[in-house]
C-alpha angles and dihedrals in degrees: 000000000000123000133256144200114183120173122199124187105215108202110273086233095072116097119239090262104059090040088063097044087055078046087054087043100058097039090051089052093054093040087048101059093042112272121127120232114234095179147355114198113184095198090187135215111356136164122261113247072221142011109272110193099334093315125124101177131037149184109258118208127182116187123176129203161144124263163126129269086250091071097052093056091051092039093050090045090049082048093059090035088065116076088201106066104075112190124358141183132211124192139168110221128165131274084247090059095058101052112091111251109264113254102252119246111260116240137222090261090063102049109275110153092003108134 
């Protein structure tokens, strides 16, 4: 199955409560039709690049995952159906793009084996 990253931007006026239940929402919608959720990064309360429906700020969310064609159509759709996400993105990237970059090996110059 090919891999995912979608972010979602939740408006910044909903309490903690309600942003994780539209978390909870989403995720249960991927796990449901069979993906398998890699990661979910909730980024927090950011400024808008633009003013979406009279917000300035919003709750960004990242999730990554594994799945079929068939989830991004019904996550998208359940995307549009709440009137609390305001703008979201869906790509498909490659396994190699979701693992973190690897810390680079310190060389002699840096230290490394200095006492």
């Amino acid at each position: 199955m090919p891999f995912y990253e979608s972010i979602f931007i939740i408006r910044q006026s909903l309490t903690e409560e309600e942003t994780g239940g539209i978390i909870d929402k989403m995720k249960g919608s991927i796990e449901k039709q069979g993906g398998t959720l890699l990661k979910v990064d909730n980024w927090g309360k950011k400024k808008l690049a633009y003013e979406v429906d009279h917000d300035r700020r919003g709750t960004f969310v990242q999730f990554q995952f594994e799945a079929n064609g068939q989830v991004i159509g019904q996550l998208e759709r359940l995307y549009r159906l709440e009137d609390s996400v305001l703008k979201f993105l869906t790509i498909r990237v490659e396994e190699a793009d979701l693992q973190p970059p690897a810390a680079p090996e310190p060389t002699e110059s840096e230290g490394a084996g200095v006492q």
